[in-house]
C-alpha positions in Angstrom: 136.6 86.7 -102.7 137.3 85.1 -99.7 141.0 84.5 -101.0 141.2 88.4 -101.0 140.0 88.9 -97.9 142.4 86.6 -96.6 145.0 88.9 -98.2 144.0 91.4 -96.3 143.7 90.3 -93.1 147.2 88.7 -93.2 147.8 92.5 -94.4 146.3 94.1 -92.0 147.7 92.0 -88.6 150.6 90.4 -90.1 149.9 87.2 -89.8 150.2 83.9 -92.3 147.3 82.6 -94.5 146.3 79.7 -91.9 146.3 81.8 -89.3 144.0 84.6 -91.0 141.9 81.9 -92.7 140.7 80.7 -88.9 140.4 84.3 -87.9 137.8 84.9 -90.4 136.0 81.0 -89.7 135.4 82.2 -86.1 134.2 85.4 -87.4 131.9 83.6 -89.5 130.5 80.8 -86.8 129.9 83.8 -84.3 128.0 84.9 -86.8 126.2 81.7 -87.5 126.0 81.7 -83.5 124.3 84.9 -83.2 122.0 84.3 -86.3 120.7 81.3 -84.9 120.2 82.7 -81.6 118.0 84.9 -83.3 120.2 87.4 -81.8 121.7 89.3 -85.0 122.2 93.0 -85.3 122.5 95.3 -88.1 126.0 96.5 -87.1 127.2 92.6 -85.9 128.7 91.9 -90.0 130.5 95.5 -89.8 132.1 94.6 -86.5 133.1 91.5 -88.0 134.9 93.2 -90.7 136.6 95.7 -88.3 137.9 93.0 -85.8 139.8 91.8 -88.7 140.9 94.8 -89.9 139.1 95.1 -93.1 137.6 97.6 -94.9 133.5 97.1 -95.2 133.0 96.4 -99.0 133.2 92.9 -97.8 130.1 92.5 -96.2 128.2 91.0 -98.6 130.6 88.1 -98.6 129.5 88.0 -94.4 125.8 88.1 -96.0 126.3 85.2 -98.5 128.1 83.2 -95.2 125.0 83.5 -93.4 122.7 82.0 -96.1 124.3 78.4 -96.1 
């Protein structure tokens, strides 16, 4: 999935694989960030997938980042 997603971004801000591969990393650590801060909201993984320009069907993969 996360090859898809990387698609997508690249689709979706014009940008190459590398460059949309770390956008979604520092999505995921700020994630991570907020998670263990104990700070995570219910709408912080949709935000996530609207700063990079995706649609929301991904959020599960945002939900399987967070377990590991």
């Amino acid at each position: 999935m996360e090859t898809i997603i990387i698609d997508r971004i690249c689709t979706s801000c014009g940008c190459d694989k590398e460059t949309a591969k770390e956008y979604l990393d520092a999505e995921i650590r700020n994630l991570r960030e907020l998670r263990d801060a104990d700070d995570l909201r219910a709408g912080d993984m949709e935000s996530a997938c609207d700063n990079l320009g995706i649609e929301q069907e991904f959020l599960p993969y945002f939900c399987e980042s967070l377990i590991f």
